[in-house]
C-alpha positions in Angstrom: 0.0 0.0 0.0 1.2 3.2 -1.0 -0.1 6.7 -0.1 1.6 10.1 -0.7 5.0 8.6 -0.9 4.5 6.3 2.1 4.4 2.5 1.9 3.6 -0.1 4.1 3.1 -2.9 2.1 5.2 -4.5 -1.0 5.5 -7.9 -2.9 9.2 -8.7 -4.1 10.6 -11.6 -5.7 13.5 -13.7 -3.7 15.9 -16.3 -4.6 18.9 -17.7 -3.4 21.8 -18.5 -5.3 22.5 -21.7 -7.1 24.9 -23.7 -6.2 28.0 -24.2 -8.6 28.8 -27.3 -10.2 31.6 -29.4 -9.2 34.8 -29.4 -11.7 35.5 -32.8 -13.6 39.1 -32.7 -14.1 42.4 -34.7 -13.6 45.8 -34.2 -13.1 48.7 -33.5 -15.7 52.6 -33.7 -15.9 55.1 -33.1 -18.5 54.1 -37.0 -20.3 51.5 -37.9 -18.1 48.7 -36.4 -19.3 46.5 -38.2 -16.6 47.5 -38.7 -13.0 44.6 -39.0 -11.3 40.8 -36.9 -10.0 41.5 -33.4 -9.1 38.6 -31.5 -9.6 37.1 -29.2 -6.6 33.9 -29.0 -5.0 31.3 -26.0 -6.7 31.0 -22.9 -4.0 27.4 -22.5 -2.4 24.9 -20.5 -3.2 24.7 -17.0 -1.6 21.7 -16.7 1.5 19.0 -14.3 1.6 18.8 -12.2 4.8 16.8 -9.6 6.0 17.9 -7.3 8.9 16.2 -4.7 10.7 17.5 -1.1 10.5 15.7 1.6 12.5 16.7 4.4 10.4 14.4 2.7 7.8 11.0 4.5 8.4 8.8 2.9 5.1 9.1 0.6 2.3 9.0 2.9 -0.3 13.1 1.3 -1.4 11.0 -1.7 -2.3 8.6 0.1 -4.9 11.8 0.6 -7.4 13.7 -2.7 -6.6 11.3 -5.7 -6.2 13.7 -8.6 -7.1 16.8 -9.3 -4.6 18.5 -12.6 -5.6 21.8 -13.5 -4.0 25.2 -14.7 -6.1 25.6 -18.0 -7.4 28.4 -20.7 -5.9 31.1 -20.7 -8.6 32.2 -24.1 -10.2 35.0 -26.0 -8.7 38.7 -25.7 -10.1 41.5 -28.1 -10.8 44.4 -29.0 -8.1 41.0 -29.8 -5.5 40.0 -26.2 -5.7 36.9 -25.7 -4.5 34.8 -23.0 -6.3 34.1 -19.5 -4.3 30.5 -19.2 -2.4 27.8 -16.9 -3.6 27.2 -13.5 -2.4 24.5 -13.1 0.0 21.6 -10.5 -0.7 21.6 -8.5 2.5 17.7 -6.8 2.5 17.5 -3.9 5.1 13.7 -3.7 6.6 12.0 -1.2 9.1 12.4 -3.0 12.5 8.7 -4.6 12.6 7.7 -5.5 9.5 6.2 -9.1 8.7 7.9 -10.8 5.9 5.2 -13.4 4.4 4.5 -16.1 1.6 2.7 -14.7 -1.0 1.0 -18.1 -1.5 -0.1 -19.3 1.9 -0.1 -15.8 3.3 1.4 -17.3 6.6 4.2 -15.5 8.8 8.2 -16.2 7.5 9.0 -14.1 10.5 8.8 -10.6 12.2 11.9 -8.0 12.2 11.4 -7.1 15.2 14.8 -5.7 16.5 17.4 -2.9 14.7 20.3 -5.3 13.9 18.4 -8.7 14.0 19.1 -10.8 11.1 16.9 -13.6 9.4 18.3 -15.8 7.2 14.8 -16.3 4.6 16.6 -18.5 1.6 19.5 -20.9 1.7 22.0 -20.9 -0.7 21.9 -24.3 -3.2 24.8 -26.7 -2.0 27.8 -26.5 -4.4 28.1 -30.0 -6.6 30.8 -32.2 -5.6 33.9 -32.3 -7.6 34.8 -36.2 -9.2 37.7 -36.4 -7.0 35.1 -37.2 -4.5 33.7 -40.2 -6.5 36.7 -42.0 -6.2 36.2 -45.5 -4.7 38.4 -48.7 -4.1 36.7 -49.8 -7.4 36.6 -46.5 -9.3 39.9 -45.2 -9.4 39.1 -42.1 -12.3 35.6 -40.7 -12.3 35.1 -38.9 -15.2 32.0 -37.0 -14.1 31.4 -34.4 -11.6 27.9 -33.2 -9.6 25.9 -30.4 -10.7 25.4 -27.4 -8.2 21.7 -27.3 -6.6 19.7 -24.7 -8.5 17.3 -22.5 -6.3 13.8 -21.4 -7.2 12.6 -17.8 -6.8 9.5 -17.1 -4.3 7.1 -14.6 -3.6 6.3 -12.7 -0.4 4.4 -9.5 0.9 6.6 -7.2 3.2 4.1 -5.5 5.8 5.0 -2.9 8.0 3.5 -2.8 11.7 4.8 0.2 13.4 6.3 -1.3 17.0 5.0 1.7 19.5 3.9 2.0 23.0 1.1 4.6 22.7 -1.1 5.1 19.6 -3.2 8.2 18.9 -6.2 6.8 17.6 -9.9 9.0 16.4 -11.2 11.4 13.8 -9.3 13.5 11.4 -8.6 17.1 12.1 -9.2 16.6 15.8 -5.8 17.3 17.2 -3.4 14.0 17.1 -0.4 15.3 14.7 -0.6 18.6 17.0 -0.8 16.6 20.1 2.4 14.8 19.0 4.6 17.6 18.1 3.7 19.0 21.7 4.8 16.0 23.5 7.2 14.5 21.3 10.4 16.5 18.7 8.6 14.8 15.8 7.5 17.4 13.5 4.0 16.0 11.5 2.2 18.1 9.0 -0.6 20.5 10.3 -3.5 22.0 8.9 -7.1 22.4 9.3 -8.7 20.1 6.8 -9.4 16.7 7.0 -6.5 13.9 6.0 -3.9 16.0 6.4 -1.6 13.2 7.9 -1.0 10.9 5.5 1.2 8.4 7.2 1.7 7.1 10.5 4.0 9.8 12.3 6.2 8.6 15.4 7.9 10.6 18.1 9.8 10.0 21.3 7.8 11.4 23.9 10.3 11.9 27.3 8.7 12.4 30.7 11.8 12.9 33.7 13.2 9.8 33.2 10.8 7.7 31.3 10.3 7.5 27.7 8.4 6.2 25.5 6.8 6.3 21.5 3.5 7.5 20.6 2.7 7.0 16.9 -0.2 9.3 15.4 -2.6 6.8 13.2 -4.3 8.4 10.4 -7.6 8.3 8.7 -9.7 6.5 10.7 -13.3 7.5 10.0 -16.9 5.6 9.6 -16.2 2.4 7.6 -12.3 2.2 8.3 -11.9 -1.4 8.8 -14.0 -2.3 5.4 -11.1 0.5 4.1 -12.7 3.4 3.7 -11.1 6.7 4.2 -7.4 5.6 5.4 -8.0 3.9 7.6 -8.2 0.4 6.6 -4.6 1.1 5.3 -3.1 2.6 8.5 -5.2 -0.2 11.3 -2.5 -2.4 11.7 0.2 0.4 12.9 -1.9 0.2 15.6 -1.9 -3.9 16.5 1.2 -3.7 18.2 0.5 -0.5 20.6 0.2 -1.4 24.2 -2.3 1.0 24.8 -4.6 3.6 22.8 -4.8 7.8 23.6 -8.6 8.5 21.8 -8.6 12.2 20.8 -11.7 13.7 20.4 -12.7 17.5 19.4 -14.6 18.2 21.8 -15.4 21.9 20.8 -18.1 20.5 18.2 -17.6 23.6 15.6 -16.9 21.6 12.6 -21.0 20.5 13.5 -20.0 17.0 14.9 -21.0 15.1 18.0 -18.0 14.5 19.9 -20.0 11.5 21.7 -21.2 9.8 18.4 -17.5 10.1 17.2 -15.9 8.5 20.0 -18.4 5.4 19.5 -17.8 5.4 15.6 -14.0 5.2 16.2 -14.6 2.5 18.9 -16.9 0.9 16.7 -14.4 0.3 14.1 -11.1 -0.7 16.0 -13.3 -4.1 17.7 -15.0 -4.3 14.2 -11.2 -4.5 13.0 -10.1 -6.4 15.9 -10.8 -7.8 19.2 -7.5 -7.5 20.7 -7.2 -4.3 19.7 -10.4 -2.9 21.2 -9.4 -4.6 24.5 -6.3 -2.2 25.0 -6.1 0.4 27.6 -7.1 3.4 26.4 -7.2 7.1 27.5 -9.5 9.7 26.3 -7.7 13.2 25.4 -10.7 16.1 25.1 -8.8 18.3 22.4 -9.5 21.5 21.9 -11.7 22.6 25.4 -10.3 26.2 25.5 -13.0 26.8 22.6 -16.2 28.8 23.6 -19.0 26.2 23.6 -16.9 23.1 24.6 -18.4 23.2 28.3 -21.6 21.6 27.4 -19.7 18.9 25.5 -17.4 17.8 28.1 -20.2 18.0 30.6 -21.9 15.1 28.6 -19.0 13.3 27.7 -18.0 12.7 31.4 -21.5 11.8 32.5 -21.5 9.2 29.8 -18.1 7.9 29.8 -16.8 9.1 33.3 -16.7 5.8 35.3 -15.3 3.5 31.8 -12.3 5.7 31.2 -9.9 8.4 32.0 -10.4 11.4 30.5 -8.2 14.5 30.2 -8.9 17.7 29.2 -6.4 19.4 26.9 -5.7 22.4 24.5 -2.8 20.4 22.2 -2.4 23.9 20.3 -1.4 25.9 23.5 0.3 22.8 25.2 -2.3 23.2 28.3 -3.2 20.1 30.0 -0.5 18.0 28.3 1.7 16.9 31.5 -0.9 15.7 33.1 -1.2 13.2 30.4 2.2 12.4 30.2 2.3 11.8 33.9 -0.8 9.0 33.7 0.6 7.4 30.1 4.3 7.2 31.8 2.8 5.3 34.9 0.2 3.1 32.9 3.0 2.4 30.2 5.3 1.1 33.7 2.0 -1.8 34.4 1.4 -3.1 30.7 4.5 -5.9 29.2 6.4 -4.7 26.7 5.5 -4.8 22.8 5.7 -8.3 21.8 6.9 -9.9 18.4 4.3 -11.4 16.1 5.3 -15.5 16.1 6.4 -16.9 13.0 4.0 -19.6 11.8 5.3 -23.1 11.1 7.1 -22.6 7.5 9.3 -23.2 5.3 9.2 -22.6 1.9 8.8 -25.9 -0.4 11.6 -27.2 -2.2 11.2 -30.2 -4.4 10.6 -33.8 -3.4 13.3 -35.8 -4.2 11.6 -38.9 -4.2 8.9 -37.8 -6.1 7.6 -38.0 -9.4 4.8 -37.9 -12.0 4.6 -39.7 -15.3 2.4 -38.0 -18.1 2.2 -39.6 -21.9 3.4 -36.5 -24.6 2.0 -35.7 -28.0 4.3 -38.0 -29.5 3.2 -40.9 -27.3 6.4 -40.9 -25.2 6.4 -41.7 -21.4 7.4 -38.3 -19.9 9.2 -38.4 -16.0 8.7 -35.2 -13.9 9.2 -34.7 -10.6 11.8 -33.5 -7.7 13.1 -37.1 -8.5 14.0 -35.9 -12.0 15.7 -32.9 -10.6 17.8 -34.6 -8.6 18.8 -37.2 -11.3 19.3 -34.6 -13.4 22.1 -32.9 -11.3 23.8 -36.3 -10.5 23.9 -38.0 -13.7 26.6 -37.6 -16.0 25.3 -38.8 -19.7 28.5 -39.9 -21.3 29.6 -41.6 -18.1 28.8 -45.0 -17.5 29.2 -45.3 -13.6 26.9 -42.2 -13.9 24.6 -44.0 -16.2 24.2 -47.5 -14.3 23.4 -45.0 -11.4 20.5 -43.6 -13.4 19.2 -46.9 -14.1 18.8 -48.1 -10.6 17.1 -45.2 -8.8 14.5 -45.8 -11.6 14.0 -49.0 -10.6 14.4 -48.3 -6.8 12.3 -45.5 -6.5 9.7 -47.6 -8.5 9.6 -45.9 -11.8 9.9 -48.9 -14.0 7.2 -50.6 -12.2 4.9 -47.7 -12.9 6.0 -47.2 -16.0 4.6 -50.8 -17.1 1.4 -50.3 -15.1 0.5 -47.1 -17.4 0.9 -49.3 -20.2 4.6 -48.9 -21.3 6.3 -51.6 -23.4 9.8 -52.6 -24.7 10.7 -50.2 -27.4 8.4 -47.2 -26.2 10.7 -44.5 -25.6 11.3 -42.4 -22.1 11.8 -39.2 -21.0 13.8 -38.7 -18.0 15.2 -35.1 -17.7 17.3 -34.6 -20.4 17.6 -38.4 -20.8 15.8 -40.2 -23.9 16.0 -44.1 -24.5 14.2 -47.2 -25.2 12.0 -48.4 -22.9 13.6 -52.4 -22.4 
């Protein structure tokens, strides 16, 4: 989601790096042009990380970059050189933004922390080089292991702002001017509706305490079905351990401060339980304004005994440390902001003992599957070692015997991989 620049929400595209193939090669002198195996394992593929960095305020980066693929593992060399590993793609995140699978939509994890590092991707394992193939019976392997290959995956980056107090009602009612009283952050002001357009977040510091507020925007009548901004800007509020409502109480834009305060409450439980069950505060904004009396009169009868309520003028800074004083000592009961758990996850990577067969337009058996990939990666063609290897996974892993039970018969040809022969 996107909005005046800010953005709280992107899809990108990850991969890790493949792994590099091992090197086939064998050892020379001046007259012996073959002494023996030599070639190296292939380098790894290159990881992809995420780490939180709290100078990062939004993901608007990610709206002109959405690919981040790490470096591939470089083949093996001669003389048992093993190949150099793969660079790893380093992403830098706002601390407390949810990294999930586009697909399943469940939780990779939460960068919670400035510094913390996930690793989301593996690099592919480098292939191993044919001096590892040699046996008491095989004395010269002439093949070598392909490198693992990676697949690329999707996943949504959403931003939760991590805060201990949000500012939470109407716009135009006195939050961004609240904020800049308490707090050194300096939001947009104006009088007209919306003039915040993303969430704003300042360091409020009372004596020795200190804590973040974060001003919400655009919650209005319908915000969690999205209208307004609000259905946008809700969950910079899931992680707040406790709400300040601010309400105009000076009723000159025509309002009723009373039927606001229940619209806003309304939404946040029809957004979310938890959320409505927070401590909150009620903030009367705006009380030095002729006419305000009769408001706040019937705002305490109503509400008196279910919250506390202050009375404030955020524009002259009257009323103010009185609030500080109760958010500071209600901040000192409630635990501390908590991570969002990952869900149980991992991103799928082929079965290696699977596999599909499927008859072509040409009436050839075709073999697909994480079984083929593998094969694929450990068979050499022109190597017959490699080859006898090929022949007795098929029949291990059953692929013969399901072969014949679709029907196939000697002389039908088969398709396994990059592999084509007659079916015997």
């Amino acid at each position: 989601m996107a909005t005046n620049g800010f953005t709280d929400k992107v899809k990108i595209k990850l991969k890790a790096g493949n792994g590099g193939d091992g090197m086939n090669s064998f050892k020379a002198y001046k007259g012996k042009p073959a002494c023996g195996p030599d070639g190296g394992d292939g380098g790894d593929g290159g990881d992809v990380v995420f780490v939180g960095d709290k100078n990062m305020h939004d993901l608007l980066s990610f709206r002109y970059t959405a690919k981040y693929y790490a470096g591939n593992g470089e083949r093996g060399g001669s003389n048992q050189c093993a190949g150099k590993r793969g660079a790893d793609i380093v992403v830098k995140v706002p601390c407390g933004t949810l990294i999930r699978d586009m697909d399943t939509g469940k939780v990779v994890c939460d960068v919670f922390e400035d510094g913390e590092r996930h690793v989301i991707l593996h690099g592919g394992r480098g292939g191993k080089g044919n001096v590892r193939f040699t046996t008491a019976r095989r004395h010269a392997p002439n093949f070598a292991q392909k490198g693992q290959e990676t697949a690329p995956h999707m996943v949504i980056l959403e931003m939760k702002v991590i805060a201990d107090v949000g500012l939470v009602g109407f716009p135009n009612v006195g939050k961004s001017t609240l904020l800049s009283k308490i707090s050194a952050a300096k939001p947009k002001i104006a009088d007209y509706h919306f003039t915040t357009l993303s969430p704003n977040l300042g360091v409020v510091r009372y004596y020795d305490d200190s804590f973040i507020a974060a001003d919400i925007p655009g919650l209005i009548e319908g915000a969690a079905e999205g209208a307004g901004l609000g259905h946008a800007f809700l969950r910079h509020i899931e992680r707040t351990r406790m709400l300040v409502h601010v309400v105009d109480i000076s009723g000159v834009e025509g309002r009723d401060p009373l039927k606001d305060f229940a619209i806003i409450n309304a939404e946040l439980k029809r957004y979310s339980e938890k959320l409505a069950a927070l401590p909150m505060f009620v903030v009367l904004n705006k009380c030095d304004i002729a006419g305000a009396e009769e408001h706040i009169a019937r705002f305490r009868k109503t509400y008196q005994k279910t919250y506390p309520i202050y009375e404030i003028s955020a524009i002259r800074g009257e009323g103010t440390d009185a609030l500080l004083a109760a958010v500071a000592a209600k901040l000192k009961e409630l635990p501390p902001a908590e991570r969002i758990p990952a869900d149980e996850f991992e991103f799928e990577e082929a079965d290696r003992t699977q596999f599909e067969i499927f008859v072509d337009e040409n009436g050839a058996y075709v073999v697909v599957g994480g079984l083929v990939d593998m094969l694929c990666r450990n068979v050499v063609l022109n190597n017959p070692d490699s080859m006898n290897y090929f022949q007795r996974v098929l029949k291990l892993r059953g692929v013969f015997k399901e072969l014949e039970e679709r029907g196939c018969k000697a002389g039908d040809t088969v398709i396994v991989g990059e592999v084509e022969f007659e079916y015997v």
